[in-house]
Each structure stands twice: as structure tokens, then as C-alpha cells.
N, C-alpha and C positions, 0 to 999 in steps of 0.2 A: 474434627478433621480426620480422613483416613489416615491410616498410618502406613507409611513405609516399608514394614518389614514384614516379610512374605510370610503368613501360617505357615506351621509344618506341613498342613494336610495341603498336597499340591494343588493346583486348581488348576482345570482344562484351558491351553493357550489360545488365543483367538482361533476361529475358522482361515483356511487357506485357501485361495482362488486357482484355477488352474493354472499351470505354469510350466515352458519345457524345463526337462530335467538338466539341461548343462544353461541354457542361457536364461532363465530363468523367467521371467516378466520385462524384461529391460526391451524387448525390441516391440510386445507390445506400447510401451510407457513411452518409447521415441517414436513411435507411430504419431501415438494423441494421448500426452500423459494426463490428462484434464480428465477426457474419456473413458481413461485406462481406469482412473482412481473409482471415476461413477460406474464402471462395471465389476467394480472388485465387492463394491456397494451392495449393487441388483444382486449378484451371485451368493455372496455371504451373509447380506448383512453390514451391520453399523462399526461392526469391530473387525479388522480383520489383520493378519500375520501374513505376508506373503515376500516372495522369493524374489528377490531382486536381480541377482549373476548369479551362479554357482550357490557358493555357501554364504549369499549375504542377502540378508534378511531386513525385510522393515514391518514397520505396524503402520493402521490407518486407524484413523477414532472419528467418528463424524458427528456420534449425539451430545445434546448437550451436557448430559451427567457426564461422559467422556471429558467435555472440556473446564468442567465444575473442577474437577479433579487433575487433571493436568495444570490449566493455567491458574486456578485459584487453591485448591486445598493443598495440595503438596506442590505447588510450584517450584518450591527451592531442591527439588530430585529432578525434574524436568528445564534442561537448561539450553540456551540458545549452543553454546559450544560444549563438545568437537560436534555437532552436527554437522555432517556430511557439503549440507548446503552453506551454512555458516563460513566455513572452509576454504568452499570457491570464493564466496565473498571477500575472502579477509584482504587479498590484495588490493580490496575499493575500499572497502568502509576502515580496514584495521579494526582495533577495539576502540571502536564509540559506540556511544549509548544504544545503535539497535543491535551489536553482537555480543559486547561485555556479561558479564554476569558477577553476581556475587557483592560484597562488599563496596566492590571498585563499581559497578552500575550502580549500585544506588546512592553514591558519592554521587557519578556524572547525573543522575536524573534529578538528586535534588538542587543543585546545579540548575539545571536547564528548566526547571520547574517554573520559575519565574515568569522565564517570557513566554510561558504561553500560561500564564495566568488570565481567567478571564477581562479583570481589566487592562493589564496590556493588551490582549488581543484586540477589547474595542477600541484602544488607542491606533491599532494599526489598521482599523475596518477603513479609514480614509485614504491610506494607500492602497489598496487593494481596488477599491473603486476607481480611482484616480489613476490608477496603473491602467484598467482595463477600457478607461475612458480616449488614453492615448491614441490608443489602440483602435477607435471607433471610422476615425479617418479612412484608418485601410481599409475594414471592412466595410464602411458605405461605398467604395471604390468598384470591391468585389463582390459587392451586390448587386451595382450600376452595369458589369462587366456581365455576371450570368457568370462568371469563371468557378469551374469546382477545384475546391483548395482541401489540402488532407487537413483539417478541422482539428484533430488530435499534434498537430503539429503547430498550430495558432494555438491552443491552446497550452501546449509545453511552454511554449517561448512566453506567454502571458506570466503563468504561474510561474515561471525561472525568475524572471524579473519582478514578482511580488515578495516572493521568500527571498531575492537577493537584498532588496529595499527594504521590509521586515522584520528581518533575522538579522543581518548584516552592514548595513545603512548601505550598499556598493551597489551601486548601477548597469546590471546584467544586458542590458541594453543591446549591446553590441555582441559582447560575449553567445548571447543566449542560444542562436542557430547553429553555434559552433558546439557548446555543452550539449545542446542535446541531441545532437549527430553521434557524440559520445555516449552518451546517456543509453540511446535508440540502439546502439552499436553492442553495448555492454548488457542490455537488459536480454538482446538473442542469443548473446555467446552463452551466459550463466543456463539461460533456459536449454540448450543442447547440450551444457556440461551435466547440468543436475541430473540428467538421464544417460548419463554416459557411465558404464562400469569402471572404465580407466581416467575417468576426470582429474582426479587426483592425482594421478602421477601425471599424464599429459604437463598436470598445471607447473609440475616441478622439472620438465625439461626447457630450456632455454631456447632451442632455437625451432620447438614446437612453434606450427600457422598463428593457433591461437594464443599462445603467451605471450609471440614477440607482438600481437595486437593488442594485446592485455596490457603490456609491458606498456605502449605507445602512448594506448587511452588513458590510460592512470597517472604516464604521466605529463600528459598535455594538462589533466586534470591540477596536479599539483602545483604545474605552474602557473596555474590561476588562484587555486588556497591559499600556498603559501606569498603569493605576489598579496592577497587581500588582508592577509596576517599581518606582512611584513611595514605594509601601505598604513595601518594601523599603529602597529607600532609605532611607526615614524610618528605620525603625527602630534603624538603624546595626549592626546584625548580617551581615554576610552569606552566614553558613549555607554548606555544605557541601554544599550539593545544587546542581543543575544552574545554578539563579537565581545562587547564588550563585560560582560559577567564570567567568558573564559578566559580575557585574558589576566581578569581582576582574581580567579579564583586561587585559594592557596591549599595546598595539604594541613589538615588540622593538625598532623603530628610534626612534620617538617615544616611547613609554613613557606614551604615551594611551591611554584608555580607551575601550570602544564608544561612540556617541553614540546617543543616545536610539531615532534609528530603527534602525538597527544593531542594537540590542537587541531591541525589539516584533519586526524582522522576522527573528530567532533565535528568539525567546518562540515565536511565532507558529506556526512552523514547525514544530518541537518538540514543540509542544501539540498540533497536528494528527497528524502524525507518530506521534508518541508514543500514540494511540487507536486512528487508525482501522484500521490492518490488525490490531489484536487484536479491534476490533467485529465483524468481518466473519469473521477465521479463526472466532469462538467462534458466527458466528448462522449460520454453515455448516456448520461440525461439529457441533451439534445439530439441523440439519438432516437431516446425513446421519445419524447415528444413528438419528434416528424414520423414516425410510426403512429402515434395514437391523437391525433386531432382533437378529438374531443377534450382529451386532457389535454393539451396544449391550450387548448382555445380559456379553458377553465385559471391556468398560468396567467395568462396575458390580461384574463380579468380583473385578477387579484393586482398583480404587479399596477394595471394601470390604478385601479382604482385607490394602493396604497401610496405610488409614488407621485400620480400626476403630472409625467413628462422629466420629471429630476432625476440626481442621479438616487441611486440607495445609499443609506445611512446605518448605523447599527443599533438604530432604535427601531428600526421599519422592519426587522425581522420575526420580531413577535405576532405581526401582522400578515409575514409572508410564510402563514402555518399552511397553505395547501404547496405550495412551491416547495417549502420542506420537507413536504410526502412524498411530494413526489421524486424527492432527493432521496429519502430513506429506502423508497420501494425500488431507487437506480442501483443504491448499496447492497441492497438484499438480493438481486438476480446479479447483477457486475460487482460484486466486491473486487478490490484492487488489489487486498489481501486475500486471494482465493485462498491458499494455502499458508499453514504454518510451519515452520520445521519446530523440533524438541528432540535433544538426549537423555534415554531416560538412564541416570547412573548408576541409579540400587534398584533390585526387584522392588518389584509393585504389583498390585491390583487393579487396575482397572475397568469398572462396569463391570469385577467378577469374573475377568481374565486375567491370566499370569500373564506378566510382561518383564519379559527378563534383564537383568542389566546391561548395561550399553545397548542399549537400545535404541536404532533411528526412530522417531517416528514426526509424523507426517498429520497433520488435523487439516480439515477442509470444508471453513465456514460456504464454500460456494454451493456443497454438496449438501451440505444441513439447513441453508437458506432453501433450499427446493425439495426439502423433503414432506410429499403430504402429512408424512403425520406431525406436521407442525405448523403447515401453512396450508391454509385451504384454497383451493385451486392455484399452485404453486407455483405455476408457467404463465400465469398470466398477472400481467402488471395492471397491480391495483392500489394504488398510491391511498384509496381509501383503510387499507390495510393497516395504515400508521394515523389512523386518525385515532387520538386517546381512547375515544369511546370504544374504539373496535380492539385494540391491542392491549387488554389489560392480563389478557391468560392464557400469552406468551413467557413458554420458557425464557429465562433471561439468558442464557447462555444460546438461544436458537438464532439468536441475530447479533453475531460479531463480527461488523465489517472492520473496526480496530483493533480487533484482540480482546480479551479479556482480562481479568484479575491484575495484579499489581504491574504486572507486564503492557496494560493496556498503553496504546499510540499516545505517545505525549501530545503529539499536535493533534487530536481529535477535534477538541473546540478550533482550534484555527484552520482546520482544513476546513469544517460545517461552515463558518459563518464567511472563509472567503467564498464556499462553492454557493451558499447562499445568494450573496450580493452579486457575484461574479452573471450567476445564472441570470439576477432579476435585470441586472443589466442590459445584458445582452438580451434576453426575451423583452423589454420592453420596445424594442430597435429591431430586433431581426427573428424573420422564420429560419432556420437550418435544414433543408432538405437535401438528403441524399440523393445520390443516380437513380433513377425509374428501376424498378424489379433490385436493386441491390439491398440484399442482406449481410445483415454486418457476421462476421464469422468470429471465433474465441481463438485468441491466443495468448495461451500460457505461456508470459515468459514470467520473468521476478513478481512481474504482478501483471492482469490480467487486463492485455492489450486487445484491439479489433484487429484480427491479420490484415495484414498490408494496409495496413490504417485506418482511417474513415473519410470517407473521399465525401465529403459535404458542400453544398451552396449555401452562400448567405440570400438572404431574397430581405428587401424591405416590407412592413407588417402594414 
């Protein structure tokens, strides 16, 4: 493992991209901070130092040794907090398990390890199916109709209500158009804060536009946690699902249990978590299908010819290996986790630059997913990419749509095998076609949405 402490013999700081002298890169970054990051890239290079306001400064790291060494060899000097962005966060998530750090996180992770064991997971593949099965009504409806529906928005509300049944035994049903109006609400504020110089303080005046919305949404939010906490409690059961292993768990040295905010801000986390990078793999991957026919066409052969008209199972997934490529090669151009944040707390080395203490920095699998010298022909979606044969001498760190090292996305397997089942479902039933000449556009907010949505039809196959 690298080590920590800096040689005496100083070593040259990454390269810096151009930047004005007083406001530094920030009004590029709130132009198109997606854009901004991939031309700091072109300009410099794979490592770079660049000026954020004035006198504040961040790092970018895009290659894989870069993220070898950040999220795996010295991870514990690279920390989710005080990151900058972490920060904005804290009034949603609090400290659960995606901000915590330390001791205290990996208390909460082994905790939560549990339910997304692989066989709980395939204990929950029949909700997930079943959830989506509901749901087929409608869309034979709006299929019948011709009517374009924002796609990424059936799809929120689908996956709300699998992770709320999943995770939580609670029925999101009703709830779910109103959560993710929140959700939707909350994901553009964060994205305009995180490129904001004064976010931080903004966040700490009271009767700032966006705090007192902040204020609103977090806590419309709460009172639905703590109602599904409190709902729990009462009942004095508590269940074998996710709800119920926090409310069982105790401190090994006190033998206490979580306190009420402790909880909401696990619930919380969890609940978001647990959706959104499956909303977004599944309204991309039918994206890219109704762009690429051919692959499409390849999908619906598979799926018919493994299901036969039924619904999916979680034994039918070892069979739906070309559908999962074509899931991998949606994660490697759309990852949902485009962006990492990291503080780096003690100097460092990385890739052979100084990186000085307190350090924001900033990793960006969407930028290393496309970079040729790791993927050949990088812009074009080739789901054969991820067939064993062909992906054996890939860097392992060149494709992190979940993160990497000990840090890596606890729900990885349950996000796969809902987006899985979710997808064979829906492709054995329905074409997805967009508006004629419409292309989907990137928007960078917390994780990486279609601007102004994805306006899709369903059509019957």
C-alpha cells in the first residue's frame, strides 16, 4: 500500500487548467460542470489542481491508479467528510451510512450488510417483479393512448415503491408521486449548490429561497420516516427486513440502541439509495434500446425465448447474460454515480503528484468510462464490450459505476438484479420510443439525470 506521508523531496502538484484570476473556474463549472470537469481533462490531462473562487482550490483524478489509491490503498486519509459536497448533504441524509466515516460507518455497514446479502436479495426478486407487474395496467393503457409520459418519472415511482416493500415492509404506493417531487426538487437544488462559491453559507441563513425549501422538503420528508419508524414500533414486531435489523441493533459497548435521529437518518438514506440509481440505470437503458434497434431487437429475443410469456424469476437471470450487457455498457456511458466527492486529510501522493492536506477532491468514473485509452471506440454503445470474452484486460478500477474499494455501494447486487428483472419485464411487453429527432441531453445533478426528463412512449411489441 502507498504510504501516507509525504518524501521530503517535494514532488510537482498536479497541472492547472485555465481559470480567471478573482473568480476562478466556478462560472465555467455553473455553466456545465459535467463539461467543465471533461475539459479540465482535454487540457491537462488525467490529474489535475484547479481554482475553484479566489483562494479555493480542488483536485480532479480520473485514471484508474488514481482511484486504486484513493478508494482502495489509502482509503482511510480519503474521507466522505467535511467534503464540501458531503456538507450540503448533511441536512438530507445526516450521518448514515453514505456520509459517516470511520469506526462509526463501518459499525452502520456491518449493520446493513445483511439485507443486501445475496440471498436476501433473491428472497426480494418476487417483489420487485410483482411491484412492476402492478404497474403493467397503466402502461397497457398508455400504450393504447399513443400518450408520451416522462418515463424517468414511472420509473421513480416503480423503484420508490420496491425499496419501500424491500427494505422496509411499508407500502410507498400513495406516497411515491409526492417523495419524488421531493426527491426531483432536492437532487437540482444540491446540483446548483455544489457549484456555488457561497453554498455554505447561503445553507446557514434561515430565511435564504433555498433553505427555507430545504427546510420544507426535509421535513415533509421526515414525516413520513419517522411516521414508518414510529408505525413500527407500535406494532411490536420487528420484521426481518432491513426496518427491522435497526431497530434490533444495539451498541457493543453500551448495548444501546439507535436514537430516533440515528434511525430517520439510515431510513433516509437507504430509501434514496435504495431507488435512485435503479430509476436512472432502467430510464437509460430504454433509452439506449430505442436508439439502437438492432440491440433491442437482440433483448426481446433473449428475454422471449428465456421467459416464455411469464413473469422473471431470479433464476432466469443467468440466462438474461446479453440484457445484462447491455445493462453494463448503460452503467459505463450513464453512470448515476458520475462523480465522487473525497477529503483528502494528510498530504499524499497520488499517480506521483502532491496533494496537499485538506484537500477537496472530486473522481469522475463518467470521464474514465469514456476515456480511449481504456475503452475502444468509447462513444459508441457496444453492450458486446461486456461479454467475458471480450473484457478480460480491463483495468478493474476503469469501470466503477458503484464505487470502488471498501467504500463500494452496498446495494450493488440489488440495484443489478432489480434493474435486471425490472428491464426483462418491461421488454417482454413494451417498445419505449422517444419524440422523433429527440435527443436525450446530461444533467448533472447528485447523480446523473436526462435534462428535463425523458419524455417516452410505451408502444406494444
Amino acid at each position: 500500500m502507498t504510504s501516507a506521508v509525504v518524501p521530503k523531496v517535494r514532488r510537482q502538484a498536479p497541472p492547472t487548467p485555465r481559470a480567471n484570476r478573482l473568480f476562478g473556474t466556478a462560472r465555467r463549472l455553473q455553466r456545465d460542470s459535467l463539461g467543465c470537469l471533461q475539459d479540465f481533462v482535454t487540457e491537462v490531462g488525467p490529474a489535475v489542481r484547479y481554482q475553484f473562487f479566489a483562494h479555493m482550490w480542488g483536485y480532479l483524478f480520473v485514471h484508474p491508479e488514481h482511484y486504486q489509491h484513493i478508494l482502495q490503498d489509502n482509503y482511510k486519509n480519503f474521507t466522505k467528510m467535511p467534503s464540501p459536497v458531503f456538507q450540503l448533504l448533511l441536512p438530507l441524509i445526516g450521518k448514515g451510512l453514505l456520509s459517516n466515516d470511520g469506526d462509526s460507518w463501518l459499525r452502520q455497514r456491518r449493520l446493513a450488510q445483511p439485507a443486501f446479502h445475496r440471498t436476501q436479495i433473491q428472497e426480494l426478486a418476487q417483489i420487485m417483479t410483482a411491484t412492476a407487474q402492478r404497474r403493467l395496467s397503466r402502461w397497457d393503457e398508455l400504450a393504447h393512448s399513443g400518450k408520451v409520459v416522462s418515463f424517468d418519472r414511472e420509473m421513480m415511482e416503480l423503484t420508490l415503491e420496491i425499496a419501500g416493500k424491500a427494505l422496509f415492509s411499508v407500502d410507498l404506493t400513495g406516497p411515491a408521486r409526492e417523495v419524488g417531487d421531493i426527491f426531483s426538487r432536492l437532487n437540482e437544488m444540491f446540483a446548483t449548490l455544489a457549484v456555488s462559491p457561497l453554498a455554505l453559507f447561503t445553507m446557514r441563513v434561515p430565511f435564504w429561497p433555498s433553505t427555507r425549501q430545504l427546510a420544507h422538503d426535509v421535513g415533509s420528508l421526515d414525516q413520513l420516516i419517522y411516521g414508518m419508524i414510529n408505525e413500527r414500533r407500535e406494532s411490536g414486531t420487528p420484521g426481518n427486513d432491513l426496518m427491522g435489523m435497526l431497530l434490533a441493533a444495539r451498541d457493543q459497548d453500551t448495548g444501546e440502541g439507535m436514537d430516533e435521529k440515528q434511525l430517520r437518518d439510515e431510513v433516509i438514506t437507504l430509501l434514496i439509495a435504495g431507488h435512485e440509481t435503479t430509476t436512472l440505470l432502467l430510464t437509460w437503458f430504454f433509452y439506449c434500446l430505442g436508439r439502437y434497434p438492432e440491440i433491442e431487437a437482440q433483448v426481446h429475443e433473449e428475454v422471449d425465448r428465456t421467459l416464455a410469456g411469464r413473469l422473471p424469476t431470479v433464476e432466469d437471470i443467468p440466462n438474461l447474460r446479453y440484457t445484462r450487457q447491455v445493462i453494463d455498457e448503460t452503467l459505463r456511458l450513464y453512470p448515476p454515480a458520475y462523480a465522487l466527492s473525497r477529503f483528502g486529510n494528510r498530504a499524499d501522493i497520488v499517480g506521483g503528484y502532491d496533494v496537499q492536506a485538506n484537500a477537496a477532491i472530486t473522481l469522475c468514473p463518467f470521464i474514465t468510462h469514456r476515456m480511449p485509452e481504456f475503452w475502444r471506440h468509447p462513444l459508441e454503445f457496444d453492450p458486446e464490450r461486456f461479454n467475458p470474452a471480450n473484457n478480460a484486460n480491463h483495468h478493474r478500477f476503469a469501470y466503477i459505476p458503484f464505487g470502488a474499494g471498501p467504500r463500494v455501494c452496498i446495494g450493488e447486487g440489488f440495484a443489478l438484479t432489480e434493474g435486471v428483472l425490472v428491464a426483462a419485464a418491461i421488454a417482454q411487453r413494451f417498445r419505449l420510443r422517444a419524440p422523433e429527432n429527440h435527443v436525450a441531453q446530461l444533467e448533472p445533478q447528485i447523480t446523473l439525470h436526462p435534462k428535463g426528463g425523458m419524455p417516452m412512449r410505451f408502444e406494444h411489441r
